[in-house]
C-alpha positions in Angstrom: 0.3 -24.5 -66.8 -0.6 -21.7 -69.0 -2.4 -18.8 -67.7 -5.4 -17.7 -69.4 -6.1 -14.7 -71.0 -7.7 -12.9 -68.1 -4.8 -13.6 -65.7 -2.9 -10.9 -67.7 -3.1 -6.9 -66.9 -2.6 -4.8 -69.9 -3.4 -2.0 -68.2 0.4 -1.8 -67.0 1.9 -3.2 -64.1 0.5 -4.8 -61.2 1.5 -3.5 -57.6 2.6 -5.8 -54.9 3.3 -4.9 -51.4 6.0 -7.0 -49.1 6.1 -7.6 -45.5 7.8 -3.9 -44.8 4.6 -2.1 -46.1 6.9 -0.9 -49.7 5.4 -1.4 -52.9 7.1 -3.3 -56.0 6.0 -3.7 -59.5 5.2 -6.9 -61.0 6.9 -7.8 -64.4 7.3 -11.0 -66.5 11.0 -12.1 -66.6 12.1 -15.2 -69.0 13.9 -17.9 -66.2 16.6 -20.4 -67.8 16.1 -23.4 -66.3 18.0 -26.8 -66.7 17.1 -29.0 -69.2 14.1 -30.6 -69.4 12.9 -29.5 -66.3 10.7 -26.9 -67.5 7.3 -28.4 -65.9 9.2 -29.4 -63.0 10.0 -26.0 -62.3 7.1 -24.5 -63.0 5.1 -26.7 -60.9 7.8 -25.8 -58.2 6.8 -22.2 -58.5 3.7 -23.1 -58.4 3.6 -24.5 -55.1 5.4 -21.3 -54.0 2.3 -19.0 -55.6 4.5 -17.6 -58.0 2.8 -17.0 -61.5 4.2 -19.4 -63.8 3.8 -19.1 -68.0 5.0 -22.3 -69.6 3.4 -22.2 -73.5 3.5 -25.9 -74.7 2.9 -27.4 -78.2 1.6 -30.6 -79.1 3.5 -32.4 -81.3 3.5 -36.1 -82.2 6.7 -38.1 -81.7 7.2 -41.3 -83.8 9.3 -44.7 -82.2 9.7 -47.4 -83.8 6.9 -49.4 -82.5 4.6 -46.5 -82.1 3.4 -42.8 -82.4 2.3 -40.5 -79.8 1.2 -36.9 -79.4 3.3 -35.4 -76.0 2.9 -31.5 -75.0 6.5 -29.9 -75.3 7.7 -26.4 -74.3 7.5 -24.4 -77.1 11.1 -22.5 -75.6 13.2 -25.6 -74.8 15.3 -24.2 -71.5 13.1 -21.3 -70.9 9.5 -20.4 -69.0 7.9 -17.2 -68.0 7.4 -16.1 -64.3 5.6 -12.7 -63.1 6.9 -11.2 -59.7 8.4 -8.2 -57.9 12.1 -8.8 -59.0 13.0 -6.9 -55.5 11.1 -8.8 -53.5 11.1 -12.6 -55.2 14.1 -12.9 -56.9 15.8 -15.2 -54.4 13.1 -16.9 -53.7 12.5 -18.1 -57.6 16.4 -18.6 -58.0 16.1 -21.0 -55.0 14.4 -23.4 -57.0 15.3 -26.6 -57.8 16.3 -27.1 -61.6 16.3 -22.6 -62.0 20.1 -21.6 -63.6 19.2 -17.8 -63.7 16.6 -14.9 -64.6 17.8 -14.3 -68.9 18.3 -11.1 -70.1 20.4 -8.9 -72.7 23.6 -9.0 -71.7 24.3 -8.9 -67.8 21.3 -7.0 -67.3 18.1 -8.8 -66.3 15.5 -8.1 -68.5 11.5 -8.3 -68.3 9.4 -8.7 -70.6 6.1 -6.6 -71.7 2.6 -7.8 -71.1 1.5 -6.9 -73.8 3.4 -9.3 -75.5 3.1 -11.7 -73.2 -0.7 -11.2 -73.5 -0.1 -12.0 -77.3 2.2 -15.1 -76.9 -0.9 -16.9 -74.9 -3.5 -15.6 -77.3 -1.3 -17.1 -80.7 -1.6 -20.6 -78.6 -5.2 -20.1 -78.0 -6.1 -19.7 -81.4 -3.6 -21.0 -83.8 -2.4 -24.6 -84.3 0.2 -24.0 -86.7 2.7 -22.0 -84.4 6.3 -22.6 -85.3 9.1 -21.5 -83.6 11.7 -19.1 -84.6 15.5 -18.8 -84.1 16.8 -16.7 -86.9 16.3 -12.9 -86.3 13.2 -12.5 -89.0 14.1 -10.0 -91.8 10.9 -8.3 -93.4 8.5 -5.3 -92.7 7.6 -4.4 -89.5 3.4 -4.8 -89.2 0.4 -4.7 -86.9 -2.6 -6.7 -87.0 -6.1 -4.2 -88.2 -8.8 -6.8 -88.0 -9.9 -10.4 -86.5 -8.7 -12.2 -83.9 -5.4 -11.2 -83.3 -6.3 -7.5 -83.7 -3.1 -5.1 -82.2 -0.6 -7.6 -82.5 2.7 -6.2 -83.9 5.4 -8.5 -85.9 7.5 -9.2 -88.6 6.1 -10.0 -91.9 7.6 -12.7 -93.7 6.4 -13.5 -97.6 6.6 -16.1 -99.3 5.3 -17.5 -102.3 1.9 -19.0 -101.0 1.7 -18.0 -97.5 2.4 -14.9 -95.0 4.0 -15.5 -91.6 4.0 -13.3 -89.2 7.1 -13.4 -86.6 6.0 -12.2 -83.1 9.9 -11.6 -81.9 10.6 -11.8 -77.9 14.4 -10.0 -77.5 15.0 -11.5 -74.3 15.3 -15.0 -75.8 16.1 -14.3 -79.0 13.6 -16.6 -80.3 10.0 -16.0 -81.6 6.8 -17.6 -83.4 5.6 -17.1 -86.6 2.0 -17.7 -87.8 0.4 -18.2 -90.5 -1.7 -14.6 -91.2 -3.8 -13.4 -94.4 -1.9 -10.7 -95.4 -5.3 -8.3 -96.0 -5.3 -8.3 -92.2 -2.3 -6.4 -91.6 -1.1 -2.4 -91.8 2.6 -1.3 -92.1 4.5 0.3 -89.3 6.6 2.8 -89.1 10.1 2.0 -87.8 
């Protein structure tokens, strides 16, 4: 449920145009939904064409007779959509199992795609991805070389390892990675 990489436009927002000829922009917007009904949803979406981001982790879960490895959302209660908020709102609010659009405070909030871009690219090429609850505390960085070249974080030390926290505001939540700290230049906030 995922998109890939190339269903993402980093060259700004994508124009859609609605029955009465007007244009709209395209953004991502977190959606609360109920819980456990993130796939539900999104496959609800889905079926309505509406662009659907649901980043899952596999994780193995251990019962007493056996183990087995399930894909889980990675933001328990949360997934990503991409529409004209004019134009669609209702229409993804109608959904089944969909409690409202989140944002900071009463104000409904998108997201950037650029760091939507990077949330699907960590998932592609990392393994190790962890999720973060606690507002990360440490210098504010951007990726110079490799893979994950451009990405911007928060740089967490510790004695062994570097983690880099890529923060999304909306949710209050974010990922860290494990990153070689060689790869990484300072910014300036």
């Amino acid at each position: 449920m995922t998109p890939h990489v190339d269903s993402f436009h980093l060259g700004g927002d994508v124009k859609s145009v609605d029955s009465s000829g007007s244009q709209e922009m395209q953004k991502w917007y977190a959606l609360h939904v109920r819980s456990r009904h993130e796939k539900k949803v999104a496959s609800a979406l889905e079926q309505k064409r509406i662009e659907v981001s649901l980043p899952m982790l596999q994780v193995t879960r251990q019962w007493s007779d056996r183990k087995k490895s399930i894909q889980k959302p990675v933001f328990s209660g949360y997934l990503f959509t991409r529409i004209s908020l004019q134009h669609s709102r209702f229409h993804v609010l109608e959904t089944h199992g969909v409690v409202r659009f989140a944002g900071i405070g009463k104000k409904i909030t998108s997201i950037p795609d650029v760091q939507m871009y990077w949330l699907d690219r960590v998932f592609a090429k990392n393994q190790d991805v962890q999720l973060e609850q606690t507002f990360p505390v440490g210098r504010h960085v951007r990726v110079a070389n490799g893979p994950w070249r451009g990405i911007e974080g928060i740089i967490q030390d510790t004695r062994s390892t570097s983690r880099l926290v890529i923060w999304i505001d909306v949710l209050m939540q974010g990922l860290t990675v494990n990153i070689d700290a060689s790869l990484l230049e300072p910014l300036n906030r």
